[in-house]
C-alpha positions as YAML, in Angstrom:
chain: A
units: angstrom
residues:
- id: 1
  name: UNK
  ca: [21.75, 38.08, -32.57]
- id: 2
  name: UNK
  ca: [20.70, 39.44, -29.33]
- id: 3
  name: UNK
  ca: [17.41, 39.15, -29.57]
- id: 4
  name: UNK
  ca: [18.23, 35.57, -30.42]
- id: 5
  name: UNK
  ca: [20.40, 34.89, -27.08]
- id: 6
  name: UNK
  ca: [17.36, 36.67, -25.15]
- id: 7
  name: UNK
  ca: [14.58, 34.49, -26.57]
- id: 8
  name: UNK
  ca: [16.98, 31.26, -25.84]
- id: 9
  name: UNK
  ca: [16.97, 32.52, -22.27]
- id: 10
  name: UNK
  ca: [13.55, 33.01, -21.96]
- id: 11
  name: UNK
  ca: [13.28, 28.91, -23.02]
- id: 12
  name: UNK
  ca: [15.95, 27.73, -20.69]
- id: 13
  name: UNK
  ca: [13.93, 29.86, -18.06]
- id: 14
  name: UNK
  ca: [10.73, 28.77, -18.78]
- id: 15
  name: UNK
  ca: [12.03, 25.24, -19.48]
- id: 16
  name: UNK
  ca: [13.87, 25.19, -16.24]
- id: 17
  name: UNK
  ca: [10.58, 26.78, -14.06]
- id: 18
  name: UNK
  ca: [8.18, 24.41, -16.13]
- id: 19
  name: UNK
  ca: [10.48, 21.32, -14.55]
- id: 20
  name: UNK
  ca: [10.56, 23.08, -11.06]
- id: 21
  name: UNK
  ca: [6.81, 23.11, -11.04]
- id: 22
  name: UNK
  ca: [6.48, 19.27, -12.32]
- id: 23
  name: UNK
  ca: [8.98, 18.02, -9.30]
- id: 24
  name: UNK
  ca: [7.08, 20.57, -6.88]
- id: 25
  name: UNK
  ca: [4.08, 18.92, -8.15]
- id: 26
  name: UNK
  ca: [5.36, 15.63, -7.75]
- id: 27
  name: UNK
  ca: [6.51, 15.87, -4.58]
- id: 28
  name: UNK
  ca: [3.04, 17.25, -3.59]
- id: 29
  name: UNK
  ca: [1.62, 14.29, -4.83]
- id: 30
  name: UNK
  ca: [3.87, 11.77, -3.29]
- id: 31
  name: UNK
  ca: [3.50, 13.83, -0.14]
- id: 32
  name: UNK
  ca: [-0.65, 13.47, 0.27]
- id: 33
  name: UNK
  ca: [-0.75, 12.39, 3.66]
- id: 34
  name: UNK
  ca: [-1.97, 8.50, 4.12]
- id: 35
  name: UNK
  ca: [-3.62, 6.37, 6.73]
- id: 36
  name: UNK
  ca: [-1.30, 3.70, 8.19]
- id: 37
  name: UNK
  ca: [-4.47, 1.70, 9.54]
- id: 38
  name: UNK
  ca: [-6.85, 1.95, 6.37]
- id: 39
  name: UNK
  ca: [-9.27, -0.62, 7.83]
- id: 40
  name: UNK
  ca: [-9.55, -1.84, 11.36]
- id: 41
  name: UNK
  ca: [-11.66, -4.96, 9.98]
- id: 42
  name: UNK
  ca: [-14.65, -3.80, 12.29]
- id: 43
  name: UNK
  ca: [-17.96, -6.17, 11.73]
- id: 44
  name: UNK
  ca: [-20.11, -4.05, 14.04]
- id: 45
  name: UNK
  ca: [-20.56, -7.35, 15.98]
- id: 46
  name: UNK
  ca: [-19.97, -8.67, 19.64]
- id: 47
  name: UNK
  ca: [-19.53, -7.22, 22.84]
- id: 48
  name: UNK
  ca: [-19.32, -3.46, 24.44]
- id: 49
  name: UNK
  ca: [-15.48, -2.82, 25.64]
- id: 50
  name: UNK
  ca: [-14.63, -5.62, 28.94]
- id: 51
  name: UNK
  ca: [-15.88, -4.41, 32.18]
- id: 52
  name: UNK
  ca: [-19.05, -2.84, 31.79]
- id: 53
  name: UNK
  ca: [-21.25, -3.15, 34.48]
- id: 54
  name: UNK
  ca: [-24.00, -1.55, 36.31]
- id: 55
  name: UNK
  ca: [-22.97, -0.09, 39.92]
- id: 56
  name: UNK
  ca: [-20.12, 2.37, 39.39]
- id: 57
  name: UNK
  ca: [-19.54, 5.31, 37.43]
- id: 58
  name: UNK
  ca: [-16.44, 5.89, 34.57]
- id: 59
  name: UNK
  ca: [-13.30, 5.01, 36.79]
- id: 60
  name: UNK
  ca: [-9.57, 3.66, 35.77]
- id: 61
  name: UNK
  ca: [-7.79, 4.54, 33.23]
- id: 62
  name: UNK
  ca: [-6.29, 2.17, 29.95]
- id: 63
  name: UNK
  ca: [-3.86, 2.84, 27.09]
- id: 64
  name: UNK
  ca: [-4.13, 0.37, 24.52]
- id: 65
  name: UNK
  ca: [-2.55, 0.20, 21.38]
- id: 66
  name: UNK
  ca: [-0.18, -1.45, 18.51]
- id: 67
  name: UNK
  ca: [3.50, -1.95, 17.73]
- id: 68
  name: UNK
  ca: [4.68, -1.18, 14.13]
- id: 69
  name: UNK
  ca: [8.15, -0.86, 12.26]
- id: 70
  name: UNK
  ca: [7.85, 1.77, 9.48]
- id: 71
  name: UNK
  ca: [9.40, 0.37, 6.15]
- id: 72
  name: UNK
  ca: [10.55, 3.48, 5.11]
- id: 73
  name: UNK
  ca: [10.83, 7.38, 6.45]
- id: 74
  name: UNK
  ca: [7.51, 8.51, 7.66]
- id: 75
  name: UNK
  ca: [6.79, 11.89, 8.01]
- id: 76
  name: UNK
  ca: [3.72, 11.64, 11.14]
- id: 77
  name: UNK
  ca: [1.55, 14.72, 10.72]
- id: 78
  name: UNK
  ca: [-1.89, 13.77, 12.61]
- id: 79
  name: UNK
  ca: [-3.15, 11.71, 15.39]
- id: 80
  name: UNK
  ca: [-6.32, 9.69, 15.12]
- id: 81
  name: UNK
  ca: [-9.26, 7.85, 17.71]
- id: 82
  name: UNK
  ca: [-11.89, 5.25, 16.07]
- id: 83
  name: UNK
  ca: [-15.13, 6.87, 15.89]
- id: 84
  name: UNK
  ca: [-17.73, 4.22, 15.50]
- id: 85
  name: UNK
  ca: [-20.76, 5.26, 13.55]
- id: 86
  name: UNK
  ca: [-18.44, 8.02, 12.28]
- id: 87
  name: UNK
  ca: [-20.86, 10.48, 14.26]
- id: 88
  name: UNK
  ca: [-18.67, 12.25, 16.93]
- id: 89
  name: UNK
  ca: [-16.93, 10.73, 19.88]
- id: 90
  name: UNK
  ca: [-18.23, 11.20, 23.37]
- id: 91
  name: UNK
  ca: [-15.08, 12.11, 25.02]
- id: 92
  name: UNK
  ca: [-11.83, 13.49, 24.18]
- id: 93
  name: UNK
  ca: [-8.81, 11.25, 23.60]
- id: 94
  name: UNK
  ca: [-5.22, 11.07, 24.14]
- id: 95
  name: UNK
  ca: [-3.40, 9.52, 21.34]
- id: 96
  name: UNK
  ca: [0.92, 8.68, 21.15]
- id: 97
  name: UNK
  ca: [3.57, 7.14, 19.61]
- id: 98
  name: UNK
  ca: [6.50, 5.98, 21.56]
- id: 99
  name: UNK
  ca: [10.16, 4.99, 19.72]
- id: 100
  name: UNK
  ca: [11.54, 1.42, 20.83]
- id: 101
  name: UNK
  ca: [12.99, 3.29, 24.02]
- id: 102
  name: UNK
  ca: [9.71, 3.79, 24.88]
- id: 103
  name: UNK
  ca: [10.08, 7.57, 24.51]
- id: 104
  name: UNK
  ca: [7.13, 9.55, 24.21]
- id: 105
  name: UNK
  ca: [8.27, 11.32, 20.30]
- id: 106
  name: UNK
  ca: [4.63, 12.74, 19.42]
- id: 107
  name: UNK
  ca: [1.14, 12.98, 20.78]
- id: 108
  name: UNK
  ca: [-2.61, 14.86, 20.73]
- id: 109
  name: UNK
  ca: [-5.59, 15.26, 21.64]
- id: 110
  name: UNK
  ca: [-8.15, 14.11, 19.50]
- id: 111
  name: UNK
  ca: [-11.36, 15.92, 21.07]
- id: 112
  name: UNK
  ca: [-15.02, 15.30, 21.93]
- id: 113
  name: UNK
  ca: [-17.75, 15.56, 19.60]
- id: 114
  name: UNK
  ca: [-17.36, 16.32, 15.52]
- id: 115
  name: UNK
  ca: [-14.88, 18.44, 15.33]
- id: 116
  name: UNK
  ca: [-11.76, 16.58, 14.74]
- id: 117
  name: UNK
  ca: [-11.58, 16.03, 11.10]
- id: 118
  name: UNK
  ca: [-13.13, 12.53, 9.95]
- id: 119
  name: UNK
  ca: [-11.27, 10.26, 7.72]
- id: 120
  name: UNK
  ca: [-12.70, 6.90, 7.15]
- id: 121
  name: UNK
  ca: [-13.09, 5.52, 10.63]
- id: 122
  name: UNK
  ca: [-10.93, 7.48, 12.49]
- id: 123
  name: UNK
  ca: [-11.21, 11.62, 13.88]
- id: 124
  name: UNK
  ca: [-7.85, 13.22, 13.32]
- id: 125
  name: UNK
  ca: [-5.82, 15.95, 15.61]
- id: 126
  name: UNK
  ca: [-3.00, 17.74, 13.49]
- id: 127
  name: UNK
  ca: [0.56, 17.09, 15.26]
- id: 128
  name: UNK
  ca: [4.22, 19.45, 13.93]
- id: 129
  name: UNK
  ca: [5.33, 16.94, 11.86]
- id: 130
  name: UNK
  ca: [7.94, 13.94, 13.63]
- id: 131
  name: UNK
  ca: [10.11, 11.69, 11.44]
- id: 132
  name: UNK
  ca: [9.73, 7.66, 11.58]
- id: 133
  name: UNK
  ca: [13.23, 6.10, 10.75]
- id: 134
  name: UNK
  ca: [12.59, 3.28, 8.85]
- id: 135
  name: UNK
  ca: [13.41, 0.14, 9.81]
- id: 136
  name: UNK
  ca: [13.00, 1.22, 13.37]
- id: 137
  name: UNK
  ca: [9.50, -0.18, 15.51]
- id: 138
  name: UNK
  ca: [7.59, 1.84, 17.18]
- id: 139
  name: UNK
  ca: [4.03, 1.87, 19.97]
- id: 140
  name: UNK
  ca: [0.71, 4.00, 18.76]
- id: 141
  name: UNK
  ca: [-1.38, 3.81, 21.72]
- id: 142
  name: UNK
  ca: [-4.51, 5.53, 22.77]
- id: 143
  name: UNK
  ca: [-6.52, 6.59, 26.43]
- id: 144
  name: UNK
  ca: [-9.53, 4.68, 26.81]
- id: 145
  name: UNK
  ca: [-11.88, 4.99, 30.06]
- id: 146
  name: UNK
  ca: [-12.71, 1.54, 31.74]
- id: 147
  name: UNK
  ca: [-16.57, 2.22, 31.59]
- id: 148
  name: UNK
  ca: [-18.09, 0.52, 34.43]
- id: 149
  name: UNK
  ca: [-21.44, 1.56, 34.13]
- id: 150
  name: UNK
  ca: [-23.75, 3.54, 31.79]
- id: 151
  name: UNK
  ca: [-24.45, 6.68, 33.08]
- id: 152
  name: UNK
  ca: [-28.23, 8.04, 31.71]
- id: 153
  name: UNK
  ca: [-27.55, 9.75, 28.31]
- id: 154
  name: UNK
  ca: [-24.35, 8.14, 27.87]
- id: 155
  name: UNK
  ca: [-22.38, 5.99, 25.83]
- id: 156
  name: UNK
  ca: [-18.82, 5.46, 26.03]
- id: 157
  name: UNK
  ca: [-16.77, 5.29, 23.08]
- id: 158
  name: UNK
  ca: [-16.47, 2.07, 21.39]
- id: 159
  name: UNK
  ca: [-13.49, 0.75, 19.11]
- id: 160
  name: UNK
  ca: [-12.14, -2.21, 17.45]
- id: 161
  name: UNK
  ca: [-10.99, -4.39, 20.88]
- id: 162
  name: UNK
  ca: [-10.95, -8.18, 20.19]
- id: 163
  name: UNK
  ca: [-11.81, -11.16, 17.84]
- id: 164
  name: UNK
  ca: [-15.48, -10.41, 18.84]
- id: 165
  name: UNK
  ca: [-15.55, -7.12, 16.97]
- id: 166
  name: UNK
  ca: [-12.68, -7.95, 14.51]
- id: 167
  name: UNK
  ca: [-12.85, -9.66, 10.96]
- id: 168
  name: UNK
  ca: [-8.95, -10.79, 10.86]
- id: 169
  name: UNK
  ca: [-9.53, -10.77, 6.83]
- id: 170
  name: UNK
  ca: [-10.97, -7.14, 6.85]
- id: 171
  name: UNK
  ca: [-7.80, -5.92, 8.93]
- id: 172
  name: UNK
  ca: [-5.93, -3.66, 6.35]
- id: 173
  name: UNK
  ca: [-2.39, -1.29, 6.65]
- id: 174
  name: UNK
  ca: [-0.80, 0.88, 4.42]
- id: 175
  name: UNK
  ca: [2.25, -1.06, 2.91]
- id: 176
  name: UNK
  ca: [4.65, 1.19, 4.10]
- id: 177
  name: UNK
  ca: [3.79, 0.05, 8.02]
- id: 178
  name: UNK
  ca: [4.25, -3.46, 9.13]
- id: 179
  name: UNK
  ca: [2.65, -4.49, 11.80]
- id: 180
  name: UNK
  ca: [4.05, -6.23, 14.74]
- id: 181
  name: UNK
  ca: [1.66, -6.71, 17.38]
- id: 182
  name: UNK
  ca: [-1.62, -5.78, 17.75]
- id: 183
  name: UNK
  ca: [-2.23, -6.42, 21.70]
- id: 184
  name: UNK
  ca: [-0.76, -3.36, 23.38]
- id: 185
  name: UNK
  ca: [-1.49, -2.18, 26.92]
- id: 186
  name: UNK
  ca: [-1.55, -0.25, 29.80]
- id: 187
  name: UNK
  ca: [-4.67, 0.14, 32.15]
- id: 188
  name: UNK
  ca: [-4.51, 1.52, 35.98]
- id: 189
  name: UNK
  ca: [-7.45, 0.79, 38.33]
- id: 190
  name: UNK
  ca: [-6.61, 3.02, 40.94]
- id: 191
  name: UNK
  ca: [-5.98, 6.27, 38.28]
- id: 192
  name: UNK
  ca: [-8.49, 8.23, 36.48]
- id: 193
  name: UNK
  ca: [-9.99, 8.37, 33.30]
- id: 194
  name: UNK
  ca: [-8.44, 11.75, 32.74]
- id: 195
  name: UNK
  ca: [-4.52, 10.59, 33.31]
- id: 196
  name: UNK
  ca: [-2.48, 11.12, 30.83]
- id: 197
  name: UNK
  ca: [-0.81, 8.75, 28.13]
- id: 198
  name: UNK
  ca: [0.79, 5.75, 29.56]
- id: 199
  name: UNK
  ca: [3.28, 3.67, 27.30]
- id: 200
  name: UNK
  ca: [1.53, 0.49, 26.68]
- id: 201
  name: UNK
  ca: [4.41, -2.12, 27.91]
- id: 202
  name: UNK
  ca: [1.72, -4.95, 28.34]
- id: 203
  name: UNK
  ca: [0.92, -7.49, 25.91]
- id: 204
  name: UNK
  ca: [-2.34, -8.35, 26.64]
- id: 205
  name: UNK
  ca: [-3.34, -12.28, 26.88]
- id: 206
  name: UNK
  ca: [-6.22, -13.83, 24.94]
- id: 207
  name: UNK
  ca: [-9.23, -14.72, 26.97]
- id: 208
  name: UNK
  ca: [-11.64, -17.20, 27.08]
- id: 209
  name: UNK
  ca: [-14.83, -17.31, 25.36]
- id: 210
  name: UNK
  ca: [-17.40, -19.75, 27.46]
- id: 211
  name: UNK
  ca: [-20.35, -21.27, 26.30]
- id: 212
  name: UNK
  ca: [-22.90, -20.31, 29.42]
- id: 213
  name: UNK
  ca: [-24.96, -23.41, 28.78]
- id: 214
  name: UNK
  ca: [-22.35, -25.47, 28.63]
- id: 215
  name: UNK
  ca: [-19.70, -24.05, 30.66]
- id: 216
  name: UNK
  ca: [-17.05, -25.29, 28.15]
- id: 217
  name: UNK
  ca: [-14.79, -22.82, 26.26]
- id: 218
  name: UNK
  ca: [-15.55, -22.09, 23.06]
- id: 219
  name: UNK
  ca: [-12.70, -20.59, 21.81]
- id: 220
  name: UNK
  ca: [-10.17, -18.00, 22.67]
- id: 221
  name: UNK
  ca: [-10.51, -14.10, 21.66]
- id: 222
  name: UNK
  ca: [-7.53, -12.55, 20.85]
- id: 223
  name: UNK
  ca: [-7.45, -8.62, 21.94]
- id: 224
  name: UNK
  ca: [-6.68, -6.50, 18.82]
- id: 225
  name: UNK
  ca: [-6.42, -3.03, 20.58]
- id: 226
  name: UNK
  ca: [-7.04, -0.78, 17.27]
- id: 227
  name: UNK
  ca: [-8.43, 2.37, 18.55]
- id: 228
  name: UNK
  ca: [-5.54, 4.87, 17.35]
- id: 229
  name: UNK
  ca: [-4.23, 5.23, 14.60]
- id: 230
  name: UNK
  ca: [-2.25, 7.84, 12.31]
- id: 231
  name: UNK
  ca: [-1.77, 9.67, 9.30]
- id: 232
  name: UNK
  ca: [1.55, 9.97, 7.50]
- id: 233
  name: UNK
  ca: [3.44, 11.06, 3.81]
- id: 234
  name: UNK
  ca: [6.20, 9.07, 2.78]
- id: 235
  name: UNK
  ca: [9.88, 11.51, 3.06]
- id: 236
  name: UNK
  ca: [11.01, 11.41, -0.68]
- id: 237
  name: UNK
  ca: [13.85, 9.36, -1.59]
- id: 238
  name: UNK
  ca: [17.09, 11.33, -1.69]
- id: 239
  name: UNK
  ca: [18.02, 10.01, -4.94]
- id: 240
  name: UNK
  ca: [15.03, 11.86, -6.54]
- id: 241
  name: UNK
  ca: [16.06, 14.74, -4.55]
- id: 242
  name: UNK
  ca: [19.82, 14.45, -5.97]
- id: 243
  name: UNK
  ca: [18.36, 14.07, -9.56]
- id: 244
  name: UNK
  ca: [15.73, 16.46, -9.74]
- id: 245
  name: UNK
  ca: [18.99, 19.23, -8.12]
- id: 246
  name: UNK
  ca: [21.10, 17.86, -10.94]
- id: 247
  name: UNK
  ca: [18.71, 19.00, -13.68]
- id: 248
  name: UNK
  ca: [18.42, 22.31, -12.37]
- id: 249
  name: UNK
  ca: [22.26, 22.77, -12.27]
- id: 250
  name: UNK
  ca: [22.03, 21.70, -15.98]
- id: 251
  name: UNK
  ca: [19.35, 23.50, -17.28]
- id: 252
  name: UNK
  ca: [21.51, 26.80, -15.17]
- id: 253
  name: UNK
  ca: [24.30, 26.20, -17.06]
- id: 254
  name: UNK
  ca: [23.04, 25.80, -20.13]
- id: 255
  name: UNK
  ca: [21.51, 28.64, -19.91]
- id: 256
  name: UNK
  ca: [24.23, 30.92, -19.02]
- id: 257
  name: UNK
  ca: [26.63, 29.25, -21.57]
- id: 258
  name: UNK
  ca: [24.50, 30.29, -24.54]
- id: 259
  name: UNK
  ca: [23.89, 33.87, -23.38]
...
């Protein structure tokens, strides 16, 4: 008989870890951290970045960026910077999100060269993880120099930045992020390249695209400021939580009531 009651508890035990390692497992899964930008929509066509020219050297300083609302609880836990041609980005970047009272919540620095972790089109900086609310909206923005010449050997980085670059159709986010605008901005003339983030408060106005033989506009380009972006798990629903704690206190009681 009690050799019975002990191989019952052995069961209930292994029964009980066996469902402990199936939600762990679960929750892993659920947890696998996701892009909220999965595709910028980037053709590889059009211009450099506005205001290259050929007399001064890297000067000013821009944040651009998007506004988002997060349709559930986000978990944030890295920071990312477009790196076109996916081969290493010439500078280091700042990269932040602000809350909707324009409160600085998280940010990194996604640095120079290859060894920020590459994820589709985007280098990635690892950030303690910060909560989204959902429901709530929120500002991803990103440091940008205003290049203003091309220094010998150089190239400064190049992102997603307008309709020129941008296939609308292309343009893809995770479902859990909803997109509100896409024109966020900041820039300073008089500052450096090096300043700091800057919450992106702008909205930045379409311009116009002129036909130089003509002198007629062609058509207007929309900015679509996509060079951060961010990686995220979704925070589990607390009614799994509730239920997967409910079948533990079962399986414990069971277990004790047929020792």
């Amino acid at each position: 008989m009690a050799s019975s009651r002990v191989l019952v508890r052995k069961s209930l035990a292994s029964a009980a870890a066996a469902s402990f390692l199936v939600a762990i497992l679960a929750c892993a899964a659920k947890a696998a951290p996701l892009s909220a930008l999965v595709s910028s929509g980037y053709t590889g066509q059009g211009q450099l970045q506005p205001g290259i020219g050929v007399a001064s050297p890297l000067v000013g300083r821009v944040t651009v960026g998007w506004e988002f609302t997060a349709q559930s609880d986000l978990w944030v836990s890295e920071l990312g910077f477009f790196d076109l041609g996916q081969d290493g980005l010439n500078i280091s970047h700042d990269v932040g999100i602000w809350d909707q009272d324009q409160q600085l919540i998280v940010s990194a620095t996604v640095s120079y060269g290859t060894a920020a972790q590459l994820i589709g089109e985007y280098r990635y900086a690892p950030v303690a993880p910060v909560q989204l609310k959902a429901g709530r909206t929120f500002v991803i923005g990103a440091t940008v120099p205003i290049p203003l010449s091309l220094p010998a050997g150089f190239v400064p980085d190049l992102y997603p930045n307008d309709t020129l670059h941008i296939d609308p159709l292309g343009i893809v986010f995770d479902a859990l992020i909803g997109l509100i605008a896409a024109d966020r901005y900041f820039s300073d003339m008089d500052g450096s390249f090096l300043d700091p983030l800057a919450f992106p408060a702008e909205h930045r106005a379409p311009s116009p695209l002129i036909d130089f033989d003509t002198g007629q506009e062609v058509y207007a380009v929309y900015p679509y400021h996509f060079a951060p972006n961010f990686r995220f798990s979704e925070v589990p629903e607390p009614a799994a939580v509730a239920l997967f704690a409910a079948g533990c206190l079962v399986l414990l009681r069971r277990r004790y009531c047929m020792i």
